[in-house]
N, C-alpha and C positions, 0 to 999 in steps of 0.2 A: 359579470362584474369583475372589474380589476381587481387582483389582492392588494388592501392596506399594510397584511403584516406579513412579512416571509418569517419562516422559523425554517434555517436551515440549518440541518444536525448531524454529528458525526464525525468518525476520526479521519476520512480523506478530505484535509481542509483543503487541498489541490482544489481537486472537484468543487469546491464550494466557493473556495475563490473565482474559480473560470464561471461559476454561475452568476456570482455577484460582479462580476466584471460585464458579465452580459449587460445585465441591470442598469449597469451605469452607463453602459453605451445607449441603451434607448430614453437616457435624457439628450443625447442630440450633443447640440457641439459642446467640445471639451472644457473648454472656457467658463462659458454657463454651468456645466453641469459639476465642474469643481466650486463654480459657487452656490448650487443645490444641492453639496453633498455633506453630510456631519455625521463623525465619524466618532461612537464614545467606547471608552474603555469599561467593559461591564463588571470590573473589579472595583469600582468606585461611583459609578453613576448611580443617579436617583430617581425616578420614576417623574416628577415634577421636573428635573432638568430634561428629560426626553420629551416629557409632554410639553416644553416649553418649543422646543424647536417642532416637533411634528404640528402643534398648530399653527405655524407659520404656512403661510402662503408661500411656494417657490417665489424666485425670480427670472422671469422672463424664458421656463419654459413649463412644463406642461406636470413636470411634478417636481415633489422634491422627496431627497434617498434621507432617510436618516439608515446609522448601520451602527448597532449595539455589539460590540464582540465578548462571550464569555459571561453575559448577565443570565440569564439562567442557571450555567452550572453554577455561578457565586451561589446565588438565590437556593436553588438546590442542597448546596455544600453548607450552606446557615441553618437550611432548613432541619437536617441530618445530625449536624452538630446541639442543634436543640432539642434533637426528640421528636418534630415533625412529621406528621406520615407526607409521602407526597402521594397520598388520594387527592378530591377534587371535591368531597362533598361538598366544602364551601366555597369556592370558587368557580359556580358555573355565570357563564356570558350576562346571562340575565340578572345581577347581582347589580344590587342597589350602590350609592356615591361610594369610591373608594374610598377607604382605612385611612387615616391621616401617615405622612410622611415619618418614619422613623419605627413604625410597627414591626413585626416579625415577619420575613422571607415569604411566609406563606400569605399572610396578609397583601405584600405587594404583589404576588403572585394572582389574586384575586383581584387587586384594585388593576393591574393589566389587561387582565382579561376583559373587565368592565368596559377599560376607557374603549378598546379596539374597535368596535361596532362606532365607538363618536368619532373616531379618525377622520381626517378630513379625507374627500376621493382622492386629494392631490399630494398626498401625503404616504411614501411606501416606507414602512420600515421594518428594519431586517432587521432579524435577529441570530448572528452567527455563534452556532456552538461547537467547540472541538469534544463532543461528546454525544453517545447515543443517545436520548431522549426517553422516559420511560412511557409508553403511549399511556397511561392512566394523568399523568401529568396537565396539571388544569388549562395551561398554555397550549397545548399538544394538543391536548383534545381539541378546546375550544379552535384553533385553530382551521384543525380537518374536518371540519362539522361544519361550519361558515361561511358564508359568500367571501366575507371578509378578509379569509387568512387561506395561506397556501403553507405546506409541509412537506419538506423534500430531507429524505435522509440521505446520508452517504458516507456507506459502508467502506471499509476497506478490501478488494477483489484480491483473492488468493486462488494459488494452484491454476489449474485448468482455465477457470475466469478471467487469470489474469493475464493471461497471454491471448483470448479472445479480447481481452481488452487491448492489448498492446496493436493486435492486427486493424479492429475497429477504429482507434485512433488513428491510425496510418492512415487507413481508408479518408477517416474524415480532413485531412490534411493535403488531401490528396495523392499520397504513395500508397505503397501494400507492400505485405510483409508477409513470407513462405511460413507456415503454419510451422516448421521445425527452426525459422528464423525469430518469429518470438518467442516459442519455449526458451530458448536459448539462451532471449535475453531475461524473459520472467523469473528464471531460473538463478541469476546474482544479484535481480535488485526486484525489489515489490514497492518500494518507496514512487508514486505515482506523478510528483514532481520531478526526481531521478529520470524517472522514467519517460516520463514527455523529450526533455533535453535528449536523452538518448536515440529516439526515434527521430526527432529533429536532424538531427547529426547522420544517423544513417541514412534517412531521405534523401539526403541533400548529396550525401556520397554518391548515390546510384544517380544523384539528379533526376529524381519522378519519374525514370523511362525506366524502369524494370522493377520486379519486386527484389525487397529486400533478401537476402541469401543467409542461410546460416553461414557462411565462409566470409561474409562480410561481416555478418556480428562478432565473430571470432576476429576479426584481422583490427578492428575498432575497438569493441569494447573490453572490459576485464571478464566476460565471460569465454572467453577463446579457451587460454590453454587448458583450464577446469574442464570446458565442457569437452575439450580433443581427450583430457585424463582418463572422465566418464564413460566417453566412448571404449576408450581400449580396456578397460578395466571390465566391461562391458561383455565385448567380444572375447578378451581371457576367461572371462568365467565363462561363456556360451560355447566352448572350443574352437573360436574363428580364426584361426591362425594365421594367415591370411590378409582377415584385415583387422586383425592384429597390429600384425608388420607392417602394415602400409600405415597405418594408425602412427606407431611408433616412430617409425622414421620422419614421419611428417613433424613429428613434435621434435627429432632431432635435429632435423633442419632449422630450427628456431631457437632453440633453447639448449645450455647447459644440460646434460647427461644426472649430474649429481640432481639437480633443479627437475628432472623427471623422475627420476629415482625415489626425490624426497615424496613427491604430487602421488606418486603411486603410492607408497609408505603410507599416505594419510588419510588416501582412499578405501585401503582397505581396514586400515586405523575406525574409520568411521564404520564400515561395514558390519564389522566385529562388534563394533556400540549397538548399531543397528538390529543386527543379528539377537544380543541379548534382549534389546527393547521389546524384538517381536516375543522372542520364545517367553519374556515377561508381562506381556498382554499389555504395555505400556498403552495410554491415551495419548494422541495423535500431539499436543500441548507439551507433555513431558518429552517426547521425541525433540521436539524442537529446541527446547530448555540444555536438554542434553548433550543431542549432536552440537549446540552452537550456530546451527545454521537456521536460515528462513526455513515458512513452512513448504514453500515449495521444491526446492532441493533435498528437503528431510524426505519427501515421500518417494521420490524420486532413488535415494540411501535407499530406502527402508523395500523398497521394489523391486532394487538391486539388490537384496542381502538376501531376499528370499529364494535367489537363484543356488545359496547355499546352505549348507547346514554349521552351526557352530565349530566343530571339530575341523571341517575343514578350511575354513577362515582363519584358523588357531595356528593349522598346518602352514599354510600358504604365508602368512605374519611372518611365522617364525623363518623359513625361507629369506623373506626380503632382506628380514636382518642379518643374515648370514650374507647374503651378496653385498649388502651395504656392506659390512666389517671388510668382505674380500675386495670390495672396493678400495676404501681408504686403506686397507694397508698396503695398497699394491700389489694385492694377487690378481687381482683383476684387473683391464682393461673398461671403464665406466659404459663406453658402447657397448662393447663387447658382451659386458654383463646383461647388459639389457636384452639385446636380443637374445642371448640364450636362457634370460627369465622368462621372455615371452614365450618362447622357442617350446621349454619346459613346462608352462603352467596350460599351453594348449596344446600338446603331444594328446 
């Protein structure tokens, strides 16, 4: 059986958008299916005005969308403000005529569940949440139980996921993306919309005959000189001196001297946060609150800090800032400095 009710839930509304756009593409042509599509604001809509248009017959195709956005979490948020539990005991499917219009949250919550099973077959309608749904939830339930109703959540992908995600998307686009090409980019943005655009853009770059490169994400997007910083900051602490320098100079070639100077300063700025977080058993949530940064870059900080011990990140700090000062006051040379900061921290 076809589903009458989608309940789609969750903070990647991206995701949920591309699903319901699916949706509306299998009403066929565009034309018709904007005039089979009604679209309510779930902050003010009424359960009689939904049921008014879903008993409608389409016109002239084979169904029609209705798309509620945000009517549950209202429902929800009335329900909580009142004292409400959101158990189900009295809203199961099988529930005799709905509660008359103007009742308690929960009460329509019940009279919903009712009408679903009467939905006409020609009738889908969707329910978009920017929020998790809590499965005990009488919609929820009913829902995933039911020939009737389909339930698709959609989480937000972090860390390690979300750069599986970024390569998967390539794929399904048609490009591919070097498994160190999308850390790189999961790494400055986790925003899933951001995120599309961005893959878009580098596709088109290579033009679909090669996979994407980490040397392209750098040359594009705003994860470049961060992620060349990470590296060498990287290989300093590892004693790679080496490609260190090759690190370094590469960023010289591009950028301002002072403008790596500061990038380093901040990197290890963070370290030294990091550093305290770990030796303070901090939860993985305060890391992120802390550093300032997304959660995948924090783990990324916090992976790197373990390469050192406090006292030495303390050492190293206090360094920088000594070159910064012999910097600006012209004891030093800005290049200069650099390489014999690198020169010095991997002797």
């Amino acid at each position: 059986m076809t589903p009458r009710l989608y309940l789609l839930h969750g903070p990647d509304e991206f995701a949920a958008a591309e699903y319901l756009a699916a949706l509306k593409d299998k009403l066929g042509d565009p034309g018709l299916a904007a005039l089979n599509t009604t679209i309510f604001d779930g902050r003010s809509v009424t359960l009689p005005e939904v049921r008014a248009v879903c008993d409608s017959l389409p016109f002239l195709t084979a169904r029609r969308l209705v798309v509620v956005e945000g009517w549950l979490t209202r429902l929800l948020s009335r329900s909580s403000a009142a004292g409400e539990p959101e158990g189900d005991d009295e809203a199961e499917a099988g529930d005799d005529a709905p509660p008359a219009a103007g009742g308690s949250a929960r009460d329509t919550l019940a009279a919903l569940v009712a009408y679903a099973p009467q939905m006409p077959e020609s009738t889908a309608l969707v329910l978009v949440e920017p929020r998790d749904l809590p499965p005990r939830n009488a919609v929820v339930k009913a829902a995933a139980q039911a020939e009737w109703g389909l339930v698709k959540q959609f989480p937000l992908v972090k860390g390690e996921a979300l750069a599986r995600w970024v390569r998967a998307r390539a794929k399904t686009a048609g490009g591919e993306f070097s498994r160190a090409a999308a850390e790189a980019l999961a790494e400055v943005e986790d925003d899933p919309r951001a995120l599309g655009n961005e893959i878009n853009k580098l596709l088109a770059f290579v033009a679909y005959e090669r996979p994407v490169e980490v040397e392209d994400v750098h040359a594009l997007t705003t994860a470049g000189s961060e992620a060349v910083i990470f590296d060498l900051v990287d290989a300093m602490g590892q004693q790679r001196g080496p490609q260190a320098m090759r690190l370094l100079h590469q960023l010289l070639a591009t950028h301002d001297p002072f403008y790596i100077l500061s990038m380093v300063v901040r990197q290890y700025r963070l370290l030294l946060q990091a550093r305290e977080l770990l030796d303070a058993r901090a939860a993985e949530g305060e890391g992120s609150a802390a550093l300032n940064l997304k959660p995948y870059p924090t783990g990324k900080v916090c992976s790197q800090a373990r390469n050192f011990t406090l006292p030495e990140l303390e050492g190293i700090y206090r360094r920088l800032l000594d070159y910064d000062v012999s910097i600006k006051t012209g004891q030093m040379e800005a290049g200069a400095a650099l390489d014999t900061l690198v020169g010095a921290l991997t002797a």
